[in-house]
N, C-alpha and C positions, 0 to 999 in steps of 0.2 A: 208450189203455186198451181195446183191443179184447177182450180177454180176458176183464174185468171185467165189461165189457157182455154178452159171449155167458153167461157164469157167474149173469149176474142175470138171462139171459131164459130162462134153463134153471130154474133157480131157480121162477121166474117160470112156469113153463110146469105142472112137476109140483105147484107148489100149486094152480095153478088146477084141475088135474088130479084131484086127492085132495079137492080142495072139493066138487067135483062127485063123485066116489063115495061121500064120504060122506052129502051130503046125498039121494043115492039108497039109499042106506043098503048098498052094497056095503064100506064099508070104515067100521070102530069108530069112534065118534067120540073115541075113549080116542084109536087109533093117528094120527087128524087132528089132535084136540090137538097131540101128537108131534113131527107134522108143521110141523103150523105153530109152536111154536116155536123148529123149529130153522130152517123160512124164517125167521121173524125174526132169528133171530142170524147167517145166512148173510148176512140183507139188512144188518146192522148191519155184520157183518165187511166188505162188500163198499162199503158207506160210508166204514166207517174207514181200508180199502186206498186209494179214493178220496180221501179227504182228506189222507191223507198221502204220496200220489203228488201232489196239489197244492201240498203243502208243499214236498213233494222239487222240482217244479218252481220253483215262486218262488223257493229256496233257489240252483236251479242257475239260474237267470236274475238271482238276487242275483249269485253266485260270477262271470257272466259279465259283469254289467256291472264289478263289483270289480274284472275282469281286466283291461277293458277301461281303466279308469281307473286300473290299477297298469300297464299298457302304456304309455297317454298320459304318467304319473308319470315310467317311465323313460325313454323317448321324450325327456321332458322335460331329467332327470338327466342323459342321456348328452350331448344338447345344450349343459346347462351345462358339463360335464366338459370337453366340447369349446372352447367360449369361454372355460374357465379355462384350458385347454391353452395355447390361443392367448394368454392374456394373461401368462400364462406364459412362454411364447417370445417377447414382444415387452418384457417389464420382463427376459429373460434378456439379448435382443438390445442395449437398451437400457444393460445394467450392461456389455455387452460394451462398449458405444461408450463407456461413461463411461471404462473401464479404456482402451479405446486413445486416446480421451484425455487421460488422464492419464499416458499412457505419453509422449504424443507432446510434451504439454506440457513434463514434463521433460527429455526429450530437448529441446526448444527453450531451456528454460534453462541446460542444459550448455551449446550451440553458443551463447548470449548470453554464459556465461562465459569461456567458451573465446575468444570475439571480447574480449571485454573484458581479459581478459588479453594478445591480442594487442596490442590498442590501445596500453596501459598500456606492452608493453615497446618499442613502435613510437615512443613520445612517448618513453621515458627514450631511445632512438637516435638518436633526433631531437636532444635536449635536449644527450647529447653531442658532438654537432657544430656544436653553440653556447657562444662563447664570454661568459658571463653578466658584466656588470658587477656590483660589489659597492652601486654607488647610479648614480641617473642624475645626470647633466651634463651637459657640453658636452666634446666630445672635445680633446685639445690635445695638440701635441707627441708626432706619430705619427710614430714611426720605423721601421714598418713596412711592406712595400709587399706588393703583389698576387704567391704566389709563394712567398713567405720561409718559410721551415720556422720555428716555432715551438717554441721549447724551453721546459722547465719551469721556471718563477722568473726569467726574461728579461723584464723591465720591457718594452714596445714602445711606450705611450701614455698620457696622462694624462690622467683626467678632472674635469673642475670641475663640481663640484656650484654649481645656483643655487639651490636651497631657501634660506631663512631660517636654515636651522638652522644652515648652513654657509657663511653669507656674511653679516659683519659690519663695522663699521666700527671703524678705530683713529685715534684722534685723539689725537694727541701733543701737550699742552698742556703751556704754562708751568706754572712753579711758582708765578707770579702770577695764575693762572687757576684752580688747586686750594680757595683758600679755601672756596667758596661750590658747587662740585660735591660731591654723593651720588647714592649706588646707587639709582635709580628713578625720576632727576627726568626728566621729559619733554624732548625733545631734537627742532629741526625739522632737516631736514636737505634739503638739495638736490643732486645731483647733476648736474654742468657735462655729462655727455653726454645729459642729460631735461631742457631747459632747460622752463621755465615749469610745472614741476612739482614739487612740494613735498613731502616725504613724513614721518607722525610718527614717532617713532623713541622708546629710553628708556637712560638709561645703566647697563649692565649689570655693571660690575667696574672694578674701577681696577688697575694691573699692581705689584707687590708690591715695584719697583725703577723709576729711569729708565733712559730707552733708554742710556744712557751704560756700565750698567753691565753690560748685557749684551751688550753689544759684542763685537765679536774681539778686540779692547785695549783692555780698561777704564785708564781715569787713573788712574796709580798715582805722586801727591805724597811717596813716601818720602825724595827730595830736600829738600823743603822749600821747592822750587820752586814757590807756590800761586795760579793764578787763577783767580777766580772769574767761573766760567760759568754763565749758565742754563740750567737742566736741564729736560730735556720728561718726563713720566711718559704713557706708554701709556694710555688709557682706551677699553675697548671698547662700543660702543653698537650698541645691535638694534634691527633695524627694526621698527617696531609691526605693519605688513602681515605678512599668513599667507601670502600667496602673492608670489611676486617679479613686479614690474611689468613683465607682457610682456616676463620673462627678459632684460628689458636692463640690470639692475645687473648688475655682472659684476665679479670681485675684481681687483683693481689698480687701480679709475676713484678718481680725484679727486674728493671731496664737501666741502662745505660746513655747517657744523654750527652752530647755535644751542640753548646749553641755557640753558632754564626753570628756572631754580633755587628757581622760588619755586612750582613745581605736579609735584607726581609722582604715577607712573601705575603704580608697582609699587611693592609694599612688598617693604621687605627688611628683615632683622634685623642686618646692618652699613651702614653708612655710606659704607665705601670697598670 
């Protein structure tokens, strides 16, 4: 405020100036009056210019540090901008990896299908160059050898089931031996090829005719020609075992049978 200061020492200078003529009485004291009211309002203007050149400053050193800390603000802003950039590019990079993951994964389930399917049609080629039995057994009576062309519905072997289900005993008894036999009664039985081994058994069906009659030539008395022979009726008995004893019953063997007439182990709703 150098201006301000020279204007108040001028100021300054002609009042001191005119105080002194007046008081020597070269100048009215009407026109010092005058005088000095207008130094007063000069010195007031020169105050108010002053004070409000201080204002102007505190106002522009407000304005500057505002800047300063709207500089630091954005400073700051651009910073985040830039770490949102970044994390931006890294959750972008990231949905990229999930997508070629998930690309790649599918692709790896294709090529697991695609193997699975081969599998599948590798075991039906397999499968056909096997010839499957319809049950197991024991092989018998193979008339085919190492070589032989195989044609369709050509018998070559046969096989003997041992299960239970499929190997039973027939015991041809008198007709003096039927009184006291029914369907369930408990039945011990031995086998001549399992010596010292006994096994329970139950009698499962009695046969609908004797063996006589279903023969290749049943007796046919229309002569009048008549004797009287004993006649054996068929009775089938099952072996109480679930499984066959170490596969050594086998159909055709000779057994020996004793039924319990007086204890049964199945119920049945006939008798024969």
């Amino acid at each position: 405020m150098p201006g301000l200061m020279a204007l108040q020492r001028n100021a300054q200078y002609y009042y001191d100036r005119f105080k002194n003529l007046a008081k020597s009485g070269d100048v009215p004291g009407q026109e010092f009056d005058n005088r000095e009211a207008a130094y007063r309002e000069a010195i007031a203007k020169v105050e108010s210019l002053q004070s409000d050149i201080k204002g102007t400053e505190r106002q522009v050193l407000a304005s500057e540090l505002q800047l300063q800390e709207a500089s630091v603000r954005l400073e700051q802003s651009r910073k985040a901008l830039a770490n949102t950039d970044a994390t931006v590019g890294r959750a972008e990079a990231e949905q990229m990896q999930l997508t070629v993951a998930a690309d790649t994964a599918l692709g790896l389930r294709n090529q697991q299908a695609l193997a699975e399917a081969k599998l599948r049609q590798a075991k039906l080629n397999l499968s056909n160059t096997l010839i499957r039995a319809p049950r197991a057994g024991v092989i018998s009576r193979r008339t085919i050898q190492v070589g032989k062309t195989v044609e369709a519905h050509d018998p070559f072997l046969s096989i003997v089931p041992l299960d239970f289900d499929n190997v039973w005993i027939v015991a041809n008894l008198r007709e003096q031996q039927m009184p006291n036999v029914r369907v369930g009664q408990a039945v011990k039985i031995t086998v001549d090829a399992i010596s010292k081994q006994a096994f329970e058994g139950w009698v499962e069906s009695v046969a609908g005719g004797s063996g006589a009659v279903f023969s290749l030539f049943p007796p046919d008395n229309a002569t009048g020609n008549f004797v009287r022979v004993v006649q054996r009726l068929p009775v089938r008995i099952r072996f109480g075992l679930k499984e066959n004893f170490q596969n050594r019953i086998r159909p055709g063997m000779s057994t020996r049978i004793t039924i319990d007439t007086a204890r049964y182990v199945r119920n049945s709703p006939q008798e024969w």
